[in-house]
N, CA, C and O atoms as a DFTB+ gen file, in Angstrom:
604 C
 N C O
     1  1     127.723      66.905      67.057
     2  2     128.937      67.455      66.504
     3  2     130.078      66.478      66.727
     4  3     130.034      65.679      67.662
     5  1     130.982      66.526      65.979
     6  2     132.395      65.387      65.925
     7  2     133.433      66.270      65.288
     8  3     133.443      66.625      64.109
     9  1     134.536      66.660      66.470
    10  2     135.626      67.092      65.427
    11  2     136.696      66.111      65.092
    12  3     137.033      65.250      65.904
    13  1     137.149      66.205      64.104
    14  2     137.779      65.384      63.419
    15  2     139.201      65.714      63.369
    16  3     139.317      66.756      62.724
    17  1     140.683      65.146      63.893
    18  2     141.748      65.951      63.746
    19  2     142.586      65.888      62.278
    20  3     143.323      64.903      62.325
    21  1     142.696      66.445      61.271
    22  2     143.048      66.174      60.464
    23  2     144.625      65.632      60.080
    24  3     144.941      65.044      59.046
    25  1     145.444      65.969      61.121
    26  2     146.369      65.083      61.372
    27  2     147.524      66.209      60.652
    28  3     148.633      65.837      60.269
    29  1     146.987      67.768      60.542
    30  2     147.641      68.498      60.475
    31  2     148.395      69.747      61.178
    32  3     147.580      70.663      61.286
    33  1     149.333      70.014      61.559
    34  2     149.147      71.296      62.125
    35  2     150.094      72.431      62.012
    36  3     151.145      71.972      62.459
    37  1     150.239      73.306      61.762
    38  2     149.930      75.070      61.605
    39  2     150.422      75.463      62.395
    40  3     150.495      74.701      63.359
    41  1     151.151      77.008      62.573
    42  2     151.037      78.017      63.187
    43  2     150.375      78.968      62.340
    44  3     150.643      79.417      61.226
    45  1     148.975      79.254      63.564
    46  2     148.176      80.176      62.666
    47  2     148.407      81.459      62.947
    48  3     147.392      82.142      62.810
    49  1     149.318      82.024      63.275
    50  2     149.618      83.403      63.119
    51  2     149.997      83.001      61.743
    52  3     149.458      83.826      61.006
    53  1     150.639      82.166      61.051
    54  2     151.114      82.562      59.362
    55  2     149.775      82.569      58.644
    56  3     149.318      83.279      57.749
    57  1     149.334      81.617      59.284
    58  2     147.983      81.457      58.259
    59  2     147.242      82.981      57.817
    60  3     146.883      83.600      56.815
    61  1     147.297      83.119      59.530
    62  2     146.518      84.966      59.469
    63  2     147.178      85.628      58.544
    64  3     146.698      85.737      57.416
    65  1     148.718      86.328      58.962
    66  2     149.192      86.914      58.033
    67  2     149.012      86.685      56.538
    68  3     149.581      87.502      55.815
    69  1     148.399      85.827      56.023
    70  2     148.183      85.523      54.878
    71  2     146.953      85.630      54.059
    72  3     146.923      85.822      52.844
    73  1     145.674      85.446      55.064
    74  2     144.661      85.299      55.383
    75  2     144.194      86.815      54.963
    76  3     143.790      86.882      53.802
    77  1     144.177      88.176      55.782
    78  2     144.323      89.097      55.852
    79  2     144.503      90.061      54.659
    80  3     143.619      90.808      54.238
    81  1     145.758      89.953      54.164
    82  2     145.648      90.692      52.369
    83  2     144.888      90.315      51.650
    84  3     144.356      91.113      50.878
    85  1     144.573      89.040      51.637
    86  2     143.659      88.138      50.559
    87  2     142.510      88.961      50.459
    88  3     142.089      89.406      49.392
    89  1     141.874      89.215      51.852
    90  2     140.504      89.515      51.980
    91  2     140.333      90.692      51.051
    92  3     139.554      90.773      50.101
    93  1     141.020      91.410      51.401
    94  2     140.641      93.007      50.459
    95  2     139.886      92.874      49.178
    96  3     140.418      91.946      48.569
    97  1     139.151      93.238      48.662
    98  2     138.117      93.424      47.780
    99  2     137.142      91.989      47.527
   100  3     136.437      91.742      46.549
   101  1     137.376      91.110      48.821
   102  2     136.382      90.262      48.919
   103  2     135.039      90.344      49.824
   104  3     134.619      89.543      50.659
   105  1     134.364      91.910      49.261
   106  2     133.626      92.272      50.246
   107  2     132.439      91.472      49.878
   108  3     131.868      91.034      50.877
   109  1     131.950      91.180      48.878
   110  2     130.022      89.874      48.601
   111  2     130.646      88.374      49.645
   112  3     129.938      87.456      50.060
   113  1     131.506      88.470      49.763
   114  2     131.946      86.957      50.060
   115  2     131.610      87.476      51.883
   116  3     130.965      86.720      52.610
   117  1     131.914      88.230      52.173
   118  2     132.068      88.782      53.768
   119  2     130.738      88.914      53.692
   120  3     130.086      88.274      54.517
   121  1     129.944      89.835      52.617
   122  2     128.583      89.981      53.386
   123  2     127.551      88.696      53.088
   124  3     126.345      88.804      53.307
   125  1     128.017      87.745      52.683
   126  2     127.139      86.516      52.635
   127  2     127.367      85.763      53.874
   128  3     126.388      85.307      54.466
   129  1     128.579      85.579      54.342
   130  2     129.102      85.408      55.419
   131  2     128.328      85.787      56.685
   132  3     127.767      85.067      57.511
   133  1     128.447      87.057      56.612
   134  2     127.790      87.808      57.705
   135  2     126.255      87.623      57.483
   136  3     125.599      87.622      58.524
   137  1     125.661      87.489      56.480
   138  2     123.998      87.237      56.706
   139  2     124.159      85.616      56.799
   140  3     123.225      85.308      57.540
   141  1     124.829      84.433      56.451
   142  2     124.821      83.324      56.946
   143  2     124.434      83.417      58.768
   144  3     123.482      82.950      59.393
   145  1     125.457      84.111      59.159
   146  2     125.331      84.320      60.557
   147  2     124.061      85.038      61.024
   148  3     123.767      84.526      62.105
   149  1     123.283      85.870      60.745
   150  2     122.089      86.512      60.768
   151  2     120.916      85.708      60.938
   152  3     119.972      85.892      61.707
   153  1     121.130      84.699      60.027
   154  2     120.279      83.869      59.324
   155  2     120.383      82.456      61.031
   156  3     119.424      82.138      61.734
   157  1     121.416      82.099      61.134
   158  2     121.822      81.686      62.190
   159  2     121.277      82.019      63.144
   160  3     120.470      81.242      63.653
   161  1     121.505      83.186      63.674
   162  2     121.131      83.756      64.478
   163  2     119.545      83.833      65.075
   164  3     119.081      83.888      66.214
   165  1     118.984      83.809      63.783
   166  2     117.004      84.115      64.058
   167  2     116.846      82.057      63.909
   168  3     115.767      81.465      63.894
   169  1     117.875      81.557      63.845
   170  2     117.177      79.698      63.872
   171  2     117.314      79.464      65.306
   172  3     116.779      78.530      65.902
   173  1     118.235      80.573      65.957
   174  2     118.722      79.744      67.397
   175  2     117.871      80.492      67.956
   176  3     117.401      79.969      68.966
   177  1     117.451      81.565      67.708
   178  2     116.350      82.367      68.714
   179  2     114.871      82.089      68.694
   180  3     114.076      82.591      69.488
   181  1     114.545      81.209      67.677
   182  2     113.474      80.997      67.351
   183  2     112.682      79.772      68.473
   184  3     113.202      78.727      68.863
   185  1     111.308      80.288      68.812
   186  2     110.876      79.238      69.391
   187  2     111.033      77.525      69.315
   188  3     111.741      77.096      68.404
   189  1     110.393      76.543      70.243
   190  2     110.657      75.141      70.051
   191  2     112.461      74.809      69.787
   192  3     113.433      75.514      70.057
   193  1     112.362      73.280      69.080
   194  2     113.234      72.988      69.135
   195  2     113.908      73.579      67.986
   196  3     113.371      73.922      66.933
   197  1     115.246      73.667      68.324
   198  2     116.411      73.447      67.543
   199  2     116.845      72.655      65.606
   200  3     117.264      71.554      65.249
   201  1     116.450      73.937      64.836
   202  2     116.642      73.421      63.955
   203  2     118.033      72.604      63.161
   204  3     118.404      73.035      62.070
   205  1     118.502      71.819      63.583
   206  2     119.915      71.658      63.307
   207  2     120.729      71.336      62.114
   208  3     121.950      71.282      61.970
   209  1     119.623      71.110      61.190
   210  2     119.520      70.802      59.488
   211  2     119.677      72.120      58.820
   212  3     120.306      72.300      57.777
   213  1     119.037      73.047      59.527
   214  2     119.261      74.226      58.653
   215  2     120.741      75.380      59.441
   216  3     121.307      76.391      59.025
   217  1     120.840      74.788      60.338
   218  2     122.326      75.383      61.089
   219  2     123.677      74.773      60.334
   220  3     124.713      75.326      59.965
   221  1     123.048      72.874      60.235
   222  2     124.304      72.926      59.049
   223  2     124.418      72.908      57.440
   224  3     125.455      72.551      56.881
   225  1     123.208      73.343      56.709
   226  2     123.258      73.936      55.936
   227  2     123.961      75.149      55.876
   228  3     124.638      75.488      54.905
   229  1     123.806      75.834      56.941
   230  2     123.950      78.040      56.732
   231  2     125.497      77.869      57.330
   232  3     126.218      78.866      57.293
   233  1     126.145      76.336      58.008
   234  2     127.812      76.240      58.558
   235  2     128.091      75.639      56.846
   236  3     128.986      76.312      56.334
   237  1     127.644      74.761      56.067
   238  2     127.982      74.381      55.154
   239  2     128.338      75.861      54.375
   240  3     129.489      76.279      54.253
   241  1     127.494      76.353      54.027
   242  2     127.091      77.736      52.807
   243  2     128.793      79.064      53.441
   244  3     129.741      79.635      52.901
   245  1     128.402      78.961      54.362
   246  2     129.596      80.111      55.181
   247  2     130.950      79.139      54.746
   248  3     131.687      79.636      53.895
   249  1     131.249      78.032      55.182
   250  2     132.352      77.319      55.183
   251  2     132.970      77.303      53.221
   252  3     134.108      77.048      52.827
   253  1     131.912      77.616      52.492
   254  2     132.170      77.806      51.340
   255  2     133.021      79.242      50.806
   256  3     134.094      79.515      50.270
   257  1     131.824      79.937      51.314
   258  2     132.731      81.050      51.337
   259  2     133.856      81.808      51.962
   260  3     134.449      82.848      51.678
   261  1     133.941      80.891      52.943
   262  2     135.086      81.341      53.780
   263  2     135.848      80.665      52.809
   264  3     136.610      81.496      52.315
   265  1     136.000      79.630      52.329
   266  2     137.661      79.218      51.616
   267  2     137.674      80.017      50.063
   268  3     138.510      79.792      49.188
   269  1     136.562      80.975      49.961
   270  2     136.976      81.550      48.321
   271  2     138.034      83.003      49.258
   272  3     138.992      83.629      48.804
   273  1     137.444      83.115      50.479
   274  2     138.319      84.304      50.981
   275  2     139.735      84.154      50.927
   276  3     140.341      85.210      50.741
   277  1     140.525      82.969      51.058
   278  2     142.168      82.870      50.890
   279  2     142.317      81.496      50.792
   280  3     141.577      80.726      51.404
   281  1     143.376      81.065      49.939
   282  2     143.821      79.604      49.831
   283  2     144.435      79.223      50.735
   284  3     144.782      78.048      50.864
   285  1     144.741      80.316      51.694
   286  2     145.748      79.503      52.844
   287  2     144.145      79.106      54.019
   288  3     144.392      78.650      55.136
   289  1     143.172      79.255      53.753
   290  2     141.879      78.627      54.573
   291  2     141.578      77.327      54.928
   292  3     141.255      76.843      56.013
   293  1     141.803      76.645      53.386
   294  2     141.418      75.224      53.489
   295  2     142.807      74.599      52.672
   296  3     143.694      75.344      52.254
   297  1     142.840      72.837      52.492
   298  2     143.924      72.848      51.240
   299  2     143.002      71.496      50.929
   300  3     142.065      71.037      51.583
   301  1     143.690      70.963      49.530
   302  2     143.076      69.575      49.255
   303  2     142.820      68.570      50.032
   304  3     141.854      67.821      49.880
   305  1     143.769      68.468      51.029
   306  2     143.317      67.185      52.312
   307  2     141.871      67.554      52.718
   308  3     140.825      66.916      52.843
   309  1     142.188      68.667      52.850
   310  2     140.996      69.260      54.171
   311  2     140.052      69.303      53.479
   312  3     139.047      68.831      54.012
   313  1     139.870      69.831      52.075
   314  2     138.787      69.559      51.148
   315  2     138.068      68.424      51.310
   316  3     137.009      68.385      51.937
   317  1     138.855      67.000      50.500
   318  2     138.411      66.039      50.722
   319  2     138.069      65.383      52.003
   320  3     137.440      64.375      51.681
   321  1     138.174      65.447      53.464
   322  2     138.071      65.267      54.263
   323  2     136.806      65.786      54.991
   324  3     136.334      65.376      56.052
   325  1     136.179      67.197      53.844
   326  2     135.263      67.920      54.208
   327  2     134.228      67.093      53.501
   328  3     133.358      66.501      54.140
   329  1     134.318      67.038      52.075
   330  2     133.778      66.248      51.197
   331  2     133.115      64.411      51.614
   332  3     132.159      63.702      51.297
   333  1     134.206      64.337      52.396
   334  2     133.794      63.019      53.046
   335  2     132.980      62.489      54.226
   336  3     132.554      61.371      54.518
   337  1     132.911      63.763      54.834
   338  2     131.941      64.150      56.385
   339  2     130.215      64.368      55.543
   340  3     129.087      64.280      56.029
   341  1     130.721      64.703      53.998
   342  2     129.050      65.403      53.860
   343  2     128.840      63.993      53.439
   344  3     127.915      63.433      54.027
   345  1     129.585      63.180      52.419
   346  2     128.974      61.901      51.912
   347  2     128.408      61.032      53.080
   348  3     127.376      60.397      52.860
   349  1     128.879      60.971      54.047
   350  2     128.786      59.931      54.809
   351  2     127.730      60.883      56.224
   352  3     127.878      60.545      57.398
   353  1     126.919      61.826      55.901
   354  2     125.924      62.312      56.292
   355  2     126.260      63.638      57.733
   356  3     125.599      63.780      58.761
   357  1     127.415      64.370      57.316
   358  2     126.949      65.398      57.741
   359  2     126.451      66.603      57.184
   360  3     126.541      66.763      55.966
   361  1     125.884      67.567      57.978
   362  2     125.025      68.177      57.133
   363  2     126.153      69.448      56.448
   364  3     126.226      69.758      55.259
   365  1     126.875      69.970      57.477
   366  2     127.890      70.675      57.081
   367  2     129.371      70.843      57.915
   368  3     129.539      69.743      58.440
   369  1     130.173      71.461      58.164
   370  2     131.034      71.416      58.611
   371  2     131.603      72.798      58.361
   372  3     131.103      73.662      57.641
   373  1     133.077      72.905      59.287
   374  2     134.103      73.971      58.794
   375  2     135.304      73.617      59.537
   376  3     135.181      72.813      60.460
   377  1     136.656      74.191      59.216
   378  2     137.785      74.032      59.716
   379  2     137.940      75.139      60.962
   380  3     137.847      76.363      60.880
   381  1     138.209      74.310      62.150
   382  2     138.499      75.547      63.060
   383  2     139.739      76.468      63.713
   384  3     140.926      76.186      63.548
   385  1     139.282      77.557      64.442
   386  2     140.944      78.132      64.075
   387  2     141.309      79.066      62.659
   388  3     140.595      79.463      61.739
   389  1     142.446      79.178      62.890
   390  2     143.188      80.462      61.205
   391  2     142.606      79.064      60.449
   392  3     142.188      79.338      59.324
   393  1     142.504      77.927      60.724
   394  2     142.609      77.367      58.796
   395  2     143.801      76.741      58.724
   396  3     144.638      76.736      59.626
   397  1     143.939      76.019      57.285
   398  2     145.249      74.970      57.050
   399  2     145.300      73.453      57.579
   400  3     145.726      72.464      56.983
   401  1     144.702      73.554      58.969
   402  2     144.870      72.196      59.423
   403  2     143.953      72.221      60.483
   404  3     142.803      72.658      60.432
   405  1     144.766      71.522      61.844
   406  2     143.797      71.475      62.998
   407  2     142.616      70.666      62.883
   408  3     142.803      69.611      62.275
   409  1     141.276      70.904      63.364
   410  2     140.238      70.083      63.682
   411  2     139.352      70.591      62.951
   412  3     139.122      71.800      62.932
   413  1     138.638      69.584      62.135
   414  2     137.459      69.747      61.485
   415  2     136.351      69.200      62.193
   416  3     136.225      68.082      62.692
   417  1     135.332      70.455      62.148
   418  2     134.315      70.253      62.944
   419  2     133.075      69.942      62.101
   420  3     132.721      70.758      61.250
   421  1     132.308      68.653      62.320
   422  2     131.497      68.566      61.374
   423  2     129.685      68.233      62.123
   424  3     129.421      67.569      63.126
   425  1     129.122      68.663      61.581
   426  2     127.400      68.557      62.405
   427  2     127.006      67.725      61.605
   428  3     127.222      67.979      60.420
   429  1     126.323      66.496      61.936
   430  2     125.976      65.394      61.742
   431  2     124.207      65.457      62.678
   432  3     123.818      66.145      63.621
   433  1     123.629      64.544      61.962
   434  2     122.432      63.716      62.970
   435  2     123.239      62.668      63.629
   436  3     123.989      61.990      62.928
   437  1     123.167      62.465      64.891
   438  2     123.449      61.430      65.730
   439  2     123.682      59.816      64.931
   440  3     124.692      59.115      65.004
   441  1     122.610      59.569      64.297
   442  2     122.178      58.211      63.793
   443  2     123.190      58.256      62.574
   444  3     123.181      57.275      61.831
   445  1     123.880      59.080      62.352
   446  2     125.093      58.936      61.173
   447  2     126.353      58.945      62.153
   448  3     127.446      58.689      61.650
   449  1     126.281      59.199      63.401
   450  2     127.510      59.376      63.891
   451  2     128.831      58.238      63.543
   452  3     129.901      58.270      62.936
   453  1     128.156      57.401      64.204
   454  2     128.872      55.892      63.685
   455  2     129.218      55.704      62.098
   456  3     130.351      55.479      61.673
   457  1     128.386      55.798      61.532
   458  2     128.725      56.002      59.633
   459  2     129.749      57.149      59.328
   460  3     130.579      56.945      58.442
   461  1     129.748      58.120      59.878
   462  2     131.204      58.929      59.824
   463  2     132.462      58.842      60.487
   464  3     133.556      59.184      60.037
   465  1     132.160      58.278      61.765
   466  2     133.645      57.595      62.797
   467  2     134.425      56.463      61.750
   468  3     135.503      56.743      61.225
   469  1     133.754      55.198      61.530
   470  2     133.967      54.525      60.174
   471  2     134.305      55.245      59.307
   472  3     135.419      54.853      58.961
   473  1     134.066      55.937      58.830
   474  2     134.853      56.419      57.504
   475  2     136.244      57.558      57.536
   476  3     136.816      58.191      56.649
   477  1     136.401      57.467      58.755
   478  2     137.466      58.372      59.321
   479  2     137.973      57.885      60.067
   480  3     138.476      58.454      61.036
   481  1     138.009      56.306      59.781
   482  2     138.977      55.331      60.913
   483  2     140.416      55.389      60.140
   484  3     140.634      55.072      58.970
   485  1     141.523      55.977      61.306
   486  2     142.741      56.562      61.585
   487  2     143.034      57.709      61.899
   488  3     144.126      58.252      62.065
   489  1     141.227      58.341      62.036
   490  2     141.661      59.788      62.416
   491  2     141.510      59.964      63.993
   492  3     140.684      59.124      64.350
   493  1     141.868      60.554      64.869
   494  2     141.521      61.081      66.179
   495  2     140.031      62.001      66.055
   496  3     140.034      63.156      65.627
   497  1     139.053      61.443      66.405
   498  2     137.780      61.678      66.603
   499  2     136.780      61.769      67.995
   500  3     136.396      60.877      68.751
   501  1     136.521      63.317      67.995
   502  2     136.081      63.465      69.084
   503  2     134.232      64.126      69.165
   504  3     133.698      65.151      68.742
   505  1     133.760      62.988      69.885
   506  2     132.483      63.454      69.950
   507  2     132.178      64.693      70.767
   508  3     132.849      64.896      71.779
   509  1     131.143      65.610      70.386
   510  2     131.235      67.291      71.148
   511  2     130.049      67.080      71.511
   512  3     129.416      66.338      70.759
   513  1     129.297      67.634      72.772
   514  2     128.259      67.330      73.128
   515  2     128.352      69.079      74.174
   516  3     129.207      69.532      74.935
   517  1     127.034      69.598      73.689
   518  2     126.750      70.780      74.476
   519  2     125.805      71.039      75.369
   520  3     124.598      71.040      75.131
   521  1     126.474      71.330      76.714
   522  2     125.983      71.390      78.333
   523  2     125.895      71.795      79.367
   524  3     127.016      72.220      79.648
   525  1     125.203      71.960      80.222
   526  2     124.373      72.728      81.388
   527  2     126.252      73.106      81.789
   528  3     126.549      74.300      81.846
   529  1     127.347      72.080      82.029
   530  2     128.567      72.494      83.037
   531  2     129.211      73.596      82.302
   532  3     130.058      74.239      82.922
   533  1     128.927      73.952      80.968
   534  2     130.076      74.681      80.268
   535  2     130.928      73.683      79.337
   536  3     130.636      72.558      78.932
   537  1     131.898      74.341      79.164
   538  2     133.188      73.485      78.605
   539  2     134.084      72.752      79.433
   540  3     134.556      73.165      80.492
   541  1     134.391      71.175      78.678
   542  2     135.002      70.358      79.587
   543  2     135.908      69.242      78.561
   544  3     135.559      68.563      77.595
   545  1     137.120      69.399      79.215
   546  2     137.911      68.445      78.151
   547  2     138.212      67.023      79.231
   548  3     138.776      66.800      80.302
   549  1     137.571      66.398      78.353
   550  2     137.436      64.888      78.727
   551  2     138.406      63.930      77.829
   552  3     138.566      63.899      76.609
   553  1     139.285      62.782      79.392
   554  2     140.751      62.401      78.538
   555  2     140.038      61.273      78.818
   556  3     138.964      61.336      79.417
   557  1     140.682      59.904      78.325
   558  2     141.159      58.533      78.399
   559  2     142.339      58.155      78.133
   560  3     142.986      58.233      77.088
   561  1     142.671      57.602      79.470
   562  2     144.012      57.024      79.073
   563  2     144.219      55.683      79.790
   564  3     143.389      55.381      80.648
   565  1     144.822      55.185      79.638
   566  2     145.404      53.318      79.846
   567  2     145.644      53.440      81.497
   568  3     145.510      52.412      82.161
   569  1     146.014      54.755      82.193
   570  2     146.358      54.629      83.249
   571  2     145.598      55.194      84.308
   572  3     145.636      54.830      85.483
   573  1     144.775      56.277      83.735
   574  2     143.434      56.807      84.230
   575  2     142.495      56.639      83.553
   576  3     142.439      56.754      82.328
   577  1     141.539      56.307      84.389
   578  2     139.860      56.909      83.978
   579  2     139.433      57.976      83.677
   580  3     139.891      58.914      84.328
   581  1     138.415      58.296      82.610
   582  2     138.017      59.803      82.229
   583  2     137.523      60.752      83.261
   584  3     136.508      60.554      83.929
   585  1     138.423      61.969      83.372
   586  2     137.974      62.618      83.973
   587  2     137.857      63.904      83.404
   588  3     138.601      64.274      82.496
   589  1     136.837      64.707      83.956
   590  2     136.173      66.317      83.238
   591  2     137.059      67.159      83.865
   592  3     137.159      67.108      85.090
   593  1     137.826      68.055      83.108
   594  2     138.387      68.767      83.753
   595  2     138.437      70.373      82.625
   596  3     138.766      70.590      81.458
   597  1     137.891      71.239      83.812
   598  2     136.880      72.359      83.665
   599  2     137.871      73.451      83.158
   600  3     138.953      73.781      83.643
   601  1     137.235      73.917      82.077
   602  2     138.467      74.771      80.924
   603  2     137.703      76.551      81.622
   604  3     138.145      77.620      81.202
């Protein structure tokens, strides 16, 4: 996983408020949504390894329908920015948070990682890696060394 900062940002309480009316009579869009997640659900429970091709397929398929739910979800940057994570080999992605801006999170195979950092050189790019400690936000800076410090 690599989120990507899009170099935008939001207060997503507006987003919500906006977000919210839209939905009303977008109930096929919610229940595709919700069996995306279902569907999810029986790949991660399933014996052996980890299918991760078909997790970002079913994040691709949801991330679709989440932006027919309100225009304040995604906008053209974020489009193309989404558009550009799949060319350059991820499998799917979504915007995290209300939407509008913030960090795009995109699932990749490893061996593309580098082929998508490149193509998103000027963006703030952060590799996500999931582990035995939990969650941990890891800095670099010019004056310290990286250190894990436990969220």
């Amino acid at each position: 996983m690599l989120l990507v900062f899009t170099n935008i940002k939001r207060r997503a309480q507006e987003i919500e408020k906006t977000k919210l009316p839209a939905m009303r009579g977008r109930s096929p869009a919610l229940r595709k949504i919700h069996e995306c997640c279902r569907e999810a659900l029986k790949i991660f429970e399933a014996p052996g390894s980890l299918d991760v091709s078909s997790i970002g397929r079913l994040l691709d398929e949801s991330w679709q329908r989440k932006k027919s739910l309100s225009e304040s979800v995604s906008n053209e940057s974020i489009d193309r920015m989404y558009e550009l994570g799949k060319r350059h080999g991820a499998y799917g992605g979504k915007i995290l948070g209300a939407g509008g801006g913030g960090f795009l999170l995109l699932l990749a195979p490893p061996d593309r990682h580098h082929e998508l950092k490149k193509a998103f050189t000027g963006y703030h790019i952060l590799d996500v890696e999931i582990g035995v400690p939990g969650s941990e936000v890891i800095f670099n800076t010019a004056a310290a060394r990286s250190h894990p410090i436990p969220l």
